[in-house]
C-alpha positions in Angstrom: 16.6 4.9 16.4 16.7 8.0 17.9 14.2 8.8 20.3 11.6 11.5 19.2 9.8 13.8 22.2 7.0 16.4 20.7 6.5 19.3 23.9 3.0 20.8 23.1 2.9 23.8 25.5 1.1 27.7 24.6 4.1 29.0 27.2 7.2 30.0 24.9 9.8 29.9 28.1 8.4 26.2 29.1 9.1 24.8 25.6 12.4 26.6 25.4 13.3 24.9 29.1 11.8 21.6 28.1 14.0 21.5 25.1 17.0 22.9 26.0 16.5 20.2 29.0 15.8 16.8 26.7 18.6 18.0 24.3 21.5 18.1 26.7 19.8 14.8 27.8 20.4 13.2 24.0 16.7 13.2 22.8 15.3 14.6 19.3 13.2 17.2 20.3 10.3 19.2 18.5 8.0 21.9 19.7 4.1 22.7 19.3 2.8 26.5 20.3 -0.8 24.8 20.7 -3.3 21.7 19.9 -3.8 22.2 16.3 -0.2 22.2 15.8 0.1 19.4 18.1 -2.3 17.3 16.3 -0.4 18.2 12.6 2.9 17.4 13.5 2.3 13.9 15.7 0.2 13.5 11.9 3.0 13.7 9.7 5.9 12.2 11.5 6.0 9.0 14.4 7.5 10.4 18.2 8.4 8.3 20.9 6.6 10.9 23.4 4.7 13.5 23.3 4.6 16.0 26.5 1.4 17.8 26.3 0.1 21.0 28.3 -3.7 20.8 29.2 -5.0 23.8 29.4 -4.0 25.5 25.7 -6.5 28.4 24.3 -7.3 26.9 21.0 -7.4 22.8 21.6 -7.0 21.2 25.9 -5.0 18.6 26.1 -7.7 15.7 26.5 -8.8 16.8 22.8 -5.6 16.3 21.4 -5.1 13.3 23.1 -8.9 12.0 21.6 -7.8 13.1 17.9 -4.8 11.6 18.0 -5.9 8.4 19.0 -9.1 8.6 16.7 -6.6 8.8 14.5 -4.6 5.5 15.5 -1.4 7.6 16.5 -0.5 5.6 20.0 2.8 7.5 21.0 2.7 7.1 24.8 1.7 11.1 26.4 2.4 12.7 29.4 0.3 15.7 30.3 1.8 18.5 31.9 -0.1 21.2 34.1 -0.2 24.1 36.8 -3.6 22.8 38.4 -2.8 19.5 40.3 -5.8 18.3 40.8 -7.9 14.9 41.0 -9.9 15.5 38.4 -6.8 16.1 36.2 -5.2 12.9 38.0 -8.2 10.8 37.1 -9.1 12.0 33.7 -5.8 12.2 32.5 -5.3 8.0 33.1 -8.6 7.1 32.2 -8.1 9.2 28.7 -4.9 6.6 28.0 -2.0 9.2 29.1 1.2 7.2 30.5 0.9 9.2 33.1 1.4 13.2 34.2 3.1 16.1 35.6 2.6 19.1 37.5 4.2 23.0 37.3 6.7 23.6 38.4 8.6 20.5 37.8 11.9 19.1 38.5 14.0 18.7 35.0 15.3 15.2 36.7 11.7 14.0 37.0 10.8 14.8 33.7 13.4 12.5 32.1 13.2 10.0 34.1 9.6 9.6 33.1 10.4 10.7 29.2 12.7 7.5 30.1 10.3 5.6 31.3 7.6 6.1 29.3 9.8 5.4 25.7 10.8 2.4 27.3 7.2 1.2 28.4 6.1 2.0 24.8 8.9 0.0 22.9 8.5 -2.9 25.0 4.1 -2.9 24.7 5.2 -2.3 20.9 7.8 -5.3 20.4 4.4 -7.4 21.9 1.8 -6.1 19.6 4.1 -6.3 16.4 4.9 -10.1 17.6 1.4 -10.6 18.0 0.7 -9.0 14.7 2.9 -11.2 13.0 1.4 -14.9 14.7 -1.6 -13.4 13.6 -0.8 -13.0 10.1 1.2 -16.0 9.6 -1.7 -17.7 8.1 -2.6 -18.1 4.5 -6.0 -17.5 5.1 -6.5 -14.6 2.8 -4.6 -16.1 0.0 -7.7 -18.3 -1.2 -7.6 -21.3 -4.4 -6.2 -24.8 -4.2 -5.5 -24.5 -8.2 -2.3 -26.1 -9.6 -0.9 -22.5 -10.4 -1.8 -21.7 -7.1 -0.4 -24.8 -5.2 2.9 -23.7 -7.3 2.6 -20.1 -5.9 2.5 -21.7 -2.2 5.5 -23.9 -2.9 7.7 -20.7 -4.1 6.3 -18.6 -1.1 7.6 -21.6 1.2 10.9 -22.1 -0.3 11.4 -18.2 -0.7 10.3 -16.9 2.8 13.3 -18.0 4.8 15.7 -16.8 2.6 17.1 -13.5 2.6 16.6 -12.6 -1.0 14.8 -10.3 -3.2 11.5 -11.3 -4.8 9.4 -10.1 -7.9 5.7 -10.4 -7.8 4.3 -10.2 -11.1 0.8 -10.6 -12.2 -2.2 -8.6 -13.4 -4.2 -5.8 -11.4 -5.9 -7.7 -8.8 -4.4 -10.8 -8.5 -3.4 -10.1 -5.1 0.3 -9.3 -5.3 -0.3 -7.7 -2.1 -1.1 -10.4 -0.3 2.0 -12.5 -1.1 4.5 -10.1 -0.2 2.4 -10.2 3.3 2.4 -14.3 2.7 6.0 -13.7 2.3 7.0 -11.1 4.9 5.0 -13.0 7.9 6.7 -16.2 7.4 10.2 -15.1 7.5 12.5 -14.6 9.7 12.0 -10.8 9.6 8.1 -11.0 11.0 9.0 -9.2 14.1 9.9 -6.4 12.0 7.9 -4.3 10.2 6.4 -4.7 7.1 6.1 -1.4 4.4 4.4 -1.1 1.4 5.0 2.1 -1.0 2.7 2.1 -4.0 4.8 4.1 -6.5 1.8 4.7 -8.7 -0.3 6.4 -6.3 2.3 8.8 -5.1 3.2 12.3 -7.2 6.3 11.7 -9.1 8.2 14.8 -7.3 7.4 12.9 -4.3 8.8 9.7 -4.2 12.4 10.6 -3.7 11.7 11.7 -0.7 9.0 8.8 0.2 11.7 5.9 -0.3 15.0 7.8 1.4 13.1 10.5 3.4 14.5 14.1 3.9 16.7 16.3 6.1 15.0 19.8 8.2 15.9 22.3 5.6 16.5 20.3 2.3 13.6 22.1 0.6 10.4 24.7 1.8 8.3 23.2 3.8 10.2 20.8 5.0 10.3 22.3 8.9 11.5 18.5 10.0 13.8 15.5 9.6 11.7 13.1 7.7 12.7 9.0 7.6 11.5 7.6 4.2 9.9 3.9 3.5 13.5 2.5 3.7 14.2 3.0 7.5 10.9 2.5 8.3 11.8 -1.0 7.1 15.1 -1.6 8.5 15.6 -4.9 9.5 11.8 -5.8 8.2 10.4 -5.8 5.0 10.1 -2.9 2.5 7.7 -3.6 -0.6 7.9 -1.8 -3.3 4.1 -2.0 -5.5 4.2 -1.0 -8.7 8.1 -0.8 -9.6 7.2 -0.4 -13.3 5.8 3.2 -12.4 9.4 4.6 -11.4 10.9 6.5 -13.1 14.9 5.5 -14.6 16.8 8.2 -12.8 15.1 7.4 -9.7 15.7 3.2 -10.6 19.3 4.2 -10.8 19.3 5.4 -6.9 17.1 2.3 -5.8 19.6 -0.1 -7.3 22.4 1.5 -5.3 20.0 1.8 -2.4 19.6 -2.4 -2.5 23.1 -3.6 -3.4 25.4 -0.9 -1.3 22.5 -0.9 2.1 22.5 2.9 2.0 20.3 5.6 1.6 20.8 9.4 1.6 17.8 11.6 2.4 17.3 14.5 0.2 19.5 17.2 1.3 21.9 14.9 2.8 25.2 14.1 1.7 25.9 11.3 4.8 24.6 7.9 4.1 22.5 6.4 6.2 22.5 2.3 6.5 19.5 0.3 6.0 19.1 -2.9 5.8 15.6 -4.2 4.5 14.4 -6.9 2.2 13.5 -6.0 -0.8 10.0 -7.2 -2.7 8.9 -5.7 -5.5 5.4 -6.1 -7.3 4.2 -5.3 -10.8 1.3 -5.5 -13.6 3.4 -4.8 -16.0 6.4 -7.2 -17.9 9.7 -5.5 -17.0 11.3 -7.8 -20.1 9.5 -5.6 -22.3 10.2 -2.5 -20.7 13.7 -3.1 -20.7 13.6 -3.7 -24.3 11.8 -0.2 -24.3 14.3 1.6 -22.7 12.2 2.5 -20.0 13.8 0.0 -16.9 17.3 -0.7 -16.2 18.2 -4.2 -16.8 20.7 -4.3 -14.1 18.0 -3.4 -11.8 15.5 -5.8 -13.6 18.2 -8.9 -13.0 19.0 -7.5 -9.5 15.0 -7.6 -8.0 14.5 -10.9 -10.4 16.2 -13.4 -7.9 12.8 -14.8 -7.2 10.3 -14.4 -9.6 6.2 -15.7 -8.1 4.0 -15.0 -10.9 0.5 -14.5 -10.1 -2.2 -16.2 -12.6 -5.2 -13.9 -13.7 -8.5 -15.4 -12.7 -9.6 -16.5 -15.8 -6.6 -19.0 -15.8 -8.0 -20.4 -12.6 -11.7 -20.8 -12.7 -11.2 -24.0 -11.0 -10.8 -21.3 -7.4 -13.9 -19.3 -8.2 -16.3 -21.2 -5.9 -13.3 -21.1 -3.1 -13.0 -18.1 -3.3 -17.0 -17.1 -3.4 -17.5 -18.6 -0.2 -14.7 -17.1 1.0 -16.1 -13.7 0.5 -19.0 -14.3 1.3 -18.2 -15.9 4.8 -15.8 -13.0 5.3 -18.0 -10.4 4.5 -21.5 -11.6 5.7 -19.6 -11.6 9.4 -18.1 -8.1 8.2 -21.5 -6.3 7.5 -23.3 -8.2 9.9 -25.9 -9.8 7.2 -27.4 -13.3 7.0 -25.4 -15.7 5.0 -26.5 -16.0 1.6 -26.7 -18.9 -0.7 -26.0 -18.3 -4.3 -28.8 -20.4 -6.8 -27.2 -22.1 -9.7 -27.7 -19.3 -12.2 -26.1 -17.0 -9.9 -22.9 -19.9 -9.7 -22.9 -20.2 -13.3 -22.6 -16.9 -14.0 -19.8 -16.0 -12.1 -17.5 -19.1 -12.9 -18.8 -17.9 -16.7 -17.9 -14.4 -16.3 -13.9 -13.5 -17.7 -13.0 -11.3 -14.5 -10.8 -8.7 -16.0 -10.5 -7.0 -12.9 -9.5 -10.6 -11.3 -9.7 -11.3 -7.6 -10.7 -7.9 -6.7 -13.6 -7.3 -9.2 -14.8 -10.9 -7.9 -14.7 -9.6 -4.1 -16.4 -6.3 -4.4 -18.9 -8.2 -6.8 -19.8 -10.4 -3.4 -19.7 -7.7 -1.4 -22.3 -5.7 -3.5 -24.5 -8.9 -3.7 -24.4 -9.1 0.2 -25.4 -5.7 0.7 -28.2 -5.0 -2.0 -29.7 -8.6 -2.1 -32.7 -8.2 -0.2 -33.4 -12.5 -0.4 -31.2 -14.9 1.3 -30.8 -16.9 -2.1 -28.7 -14.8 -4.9 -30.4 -14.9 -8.6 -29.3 -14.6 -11.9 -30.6 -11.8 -12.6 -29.2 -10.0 -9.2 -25.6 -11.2 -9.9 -25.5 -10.4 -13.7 -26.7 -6.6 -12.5 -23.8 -6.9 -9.9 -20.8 -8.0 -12.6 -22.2 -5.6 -14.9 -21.9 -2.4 -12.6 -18.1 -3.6 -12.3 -16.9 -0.6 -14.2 -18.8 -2.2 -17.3 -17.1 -5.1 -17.4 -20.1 -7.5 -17.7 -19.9 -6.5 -21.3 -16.9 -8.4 -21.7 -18.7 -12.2 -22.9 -20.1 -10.0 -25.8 -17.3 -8.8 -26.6 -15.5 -11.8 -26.5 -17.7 -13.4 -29.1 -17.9 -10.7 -31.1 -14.5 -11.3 -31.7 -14.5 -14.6 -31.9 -17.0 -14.5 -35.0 -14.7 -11.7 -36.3 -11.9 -13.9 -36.5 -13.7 -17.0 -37.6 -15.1 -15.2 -40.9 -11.9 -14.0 -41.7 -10.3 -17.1 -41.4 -13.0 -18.9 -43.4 -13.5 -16.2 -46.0 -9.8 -15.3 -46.7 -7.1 -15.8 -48.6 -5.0 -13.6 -46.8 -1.8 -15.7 -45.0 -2.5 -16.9 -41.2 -0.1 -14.5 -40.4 -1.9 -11.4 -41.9 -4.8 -12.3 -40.7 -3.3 -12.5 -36.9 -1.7 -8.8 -37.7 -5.4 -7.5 -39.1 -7.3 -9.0 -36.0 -4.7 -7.4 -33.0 -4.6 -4.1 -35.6 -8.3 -3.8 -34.9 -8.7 -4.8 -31.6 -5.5 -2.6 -30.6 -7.3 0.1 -32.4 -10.3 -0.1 -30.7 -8.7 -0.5 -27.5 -6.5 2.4 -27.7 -9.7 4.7 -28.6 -11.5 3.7 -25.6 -8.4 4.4 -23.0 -8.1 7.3 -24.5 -11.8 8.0 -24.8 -11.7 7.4 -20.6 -8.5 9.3 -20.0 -9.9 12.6 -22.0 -6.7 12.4 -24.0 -4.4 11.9 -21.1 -1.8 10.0 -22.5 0.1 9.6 -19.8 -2.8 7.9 -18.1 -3.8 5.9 -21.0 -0.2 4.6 -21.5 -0.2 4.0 -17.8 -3.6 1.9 -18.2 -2.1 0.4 -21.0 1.2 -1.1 -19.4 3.3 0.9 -22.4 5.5 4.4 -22.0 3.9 7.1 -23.9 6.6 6.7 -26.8 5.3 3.4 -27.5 1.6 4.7 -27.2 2.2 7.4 -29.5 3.8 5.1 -32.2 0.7 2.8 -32.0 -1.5 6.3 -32.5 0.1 7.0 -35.4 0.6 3.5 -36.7 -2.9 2.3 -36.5 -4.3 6.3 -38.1 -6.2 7.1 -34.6 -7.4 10.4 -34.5 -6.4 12.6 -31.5 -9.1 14.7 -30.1 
């Protein structure tokens, strides 16, 4: 990688001699007229050093430096100034600055440090990511010793080592997340990094550029040279949430991407090698969308090498009480509360409840019980409240057994074919289903398909099909 140097400096001829400098010297250099601009561009893309003046009208030096690290941005910094003094000397160390230098300075010096200073960070950054990676190892956070769970260990065991692609698949919730880390963290590519893009919560216009990054110039606003997700990941792990979400001309580049190990940035017509392991995650069932039209089967077949299917909750109620105290010993320390001890109504209910928002409904239902419980024993009544403000999910039991007597009558009271009567019962809970997503989206239906797992096509077939009325 090439190394990046930001100068920060209010003096137009000390930037211009700075640069002009580092250049001939073989760095990437880009220039900041004060702190504000500073702070924006060490925001939006990673430098190896930044050289920052201290006295600047609008923002000093030390405040940059405090933003930026409030901001977890730990490129080393070397402060540069006309006043030599020891309060400068002692302020500038104590604030975390590698070190600093005085005006007028000797153009030798300055590399030398620049030198210094990039190779003091890489090797402090090797250590922490090493560190990072013993420390995340463990499966701690992947919580249930159910059979379908003891099956997911066994293919994250078996898969880990190997350099291959994996598909996570599995409902909101379920923690895909957490398996690609299982995954990543037990390979041999731990000392890499690991990156996650979520393609669903980034603008479609966007995610070109997000996956293979973009050259200075390739449209307005872009005023820098911008690496996307897959150098980020190069020699690591890149995984890719939500893969159902892209869209097929976009599928089309990522399957060239992962088979020829070459991404070009937007604007760009050189390739740029890459080399990171792929793992994809979805909620939705790719086999159907490629029915659908809307995936590419040769990019289904070519992220399917591995396929780890997460179980919803319901299909595991056998982890619920795991998992409970997990979250409850996790969180109790987090907050800082008393442990609490759940009373048997307070069990029964959630091992009752059907969890439709899965492990993650189930974890921020614990943490509101932690916070708002006022008793160190949970009740009933206190965890039924807490289910129920899950985006009205505790209405779900009802609903299940209204159904259930639906169907039973129906059966009993028929003469209508088994078969009929499975296409009446989906027709009306379909129905019914369809109205309230789009009752919740306002009529978005590229939302409610999205909520729905379908493409809007499909959605709009089903509207017309089952005679629902479009606001």
């Amino acid at each position: 990688m090439k190394n990046r140097i930001l100068i920060a400096d209010d003096e137009e001829d000390i930037r211009w001699i700075l640069e002009t400098s580092l250049k001939k010297s073989g760095f990437e250099v880009e220039c900041a007229e004060n702190g504000k601009d500073a702070v924006r561009k060490a925001c939006e893309d990673p430098y190896s050093l930044i050289l920052l003046d201290i006295n600047m009208p609008d923002m000093n030096g030390f405040e940059v430096l405090n933003q930026l690290r409030n901001r977890e941005i730990d490129s080393p910094i070397i402060f540069i100034t006309a006043q030599n003094t020891v309060s400068n000397a002692i302020d500038s160390i104590q604030l975390g600055a590698y070190d600093y230098l005085t005006k007028p300075f000797d153009l030798e010096e300055v590399k030398l440090f620049a030198e210094r200073a990039i190779k003091n960070y890489e090797a402090e950054r090797e250590i922490r990511l090493s560190q990072d990676s013993e420390e995340n190892i463990s499966f701690e956070e992947i919580v249930g010793s159910s059979p379908d769970m003891l099956n997911v260990y066994k293919l994250i065991g078996r898969t880990a080592s190997k350099n291959i692609t994996v598909l996570i698949t599995g409902e909101s919730g379920t923690g895909k997340e957490l398996i690609a880390r299982a995954i990543h963290y037990n390979s041999p590519r731990r000392k890499k990094r690991l990156v996650s893009v979520n393609i669903s919560a980034i603008p479609k216009e966007l995610i070109e550029s997000e996956l293979f990054g973009y050259e200075k110039g390739a449209f307005t606003g872009a005023t820098t040279l911008k690496k996307g997700r897959f150098e980020e990941a190069d020699g690591g792990t890149l995984h890719i949430d939500e893969i159902g979400e892209l869209s097929t001309d976009l599928q089309s580049k990522l399957l060239r991407a992962i088979e020829e190990k070459q991404i070009y940035r937007l604007g760009s017509e050189k390739p740029v090698s890459v080399d990171p392991r792929i793992i994809a995650s979805t909620n939705k069932n790719l086999r159907d969308a490629v029915t659908e039209g809307s995936f590419r089967e040769d990019l289904f077949y070519r992220l399917n090498v591995i396929s780890i299917n997460l179980p919803p909750l319901r299909k595991r109620k056998e982890d619920i009480k795991e998992l409970v105290r997990h979250f409850l010993n996790k969180y109790s320390a987090e907050f800082g509360t008393e442990k609490k001890v759940l009373s048997p109504e307070a069990e029964q209910l959630l091992i009752s409840h059907s969890w439709p928002g899965n492990v993650r409904e189930l974890e921020n239902t614990i943490k509101r019980l932690l916070v708002l419980t006022p008793d160190s024993i949970v009740s009933g009544e206190e965890t039924k409240e807490a289910i129920d403000s899950q985006t009205g999910y505790g209405e779900t039991e009802t609903t299940d057994r209204k159904t259930e007597e639906l169907v039973r009558m129906m059966v009993e009271n028929s003469d209508l074919s088994l078969q009929n009567i499975h296409e009446q019962v989906i027709g009306k809970v379909e129905k019914q289903l369809i109205k309230a997503i789009l009752a919740k989206t306002d009529g978005n239906m590229k939302q409610a398909a999205a909520i729905l797992g379908i493409n809007r096509n499909t959605l709009s077939k089903k509207i017309n099909d089952l005679e629902i009325e479009r606001n």
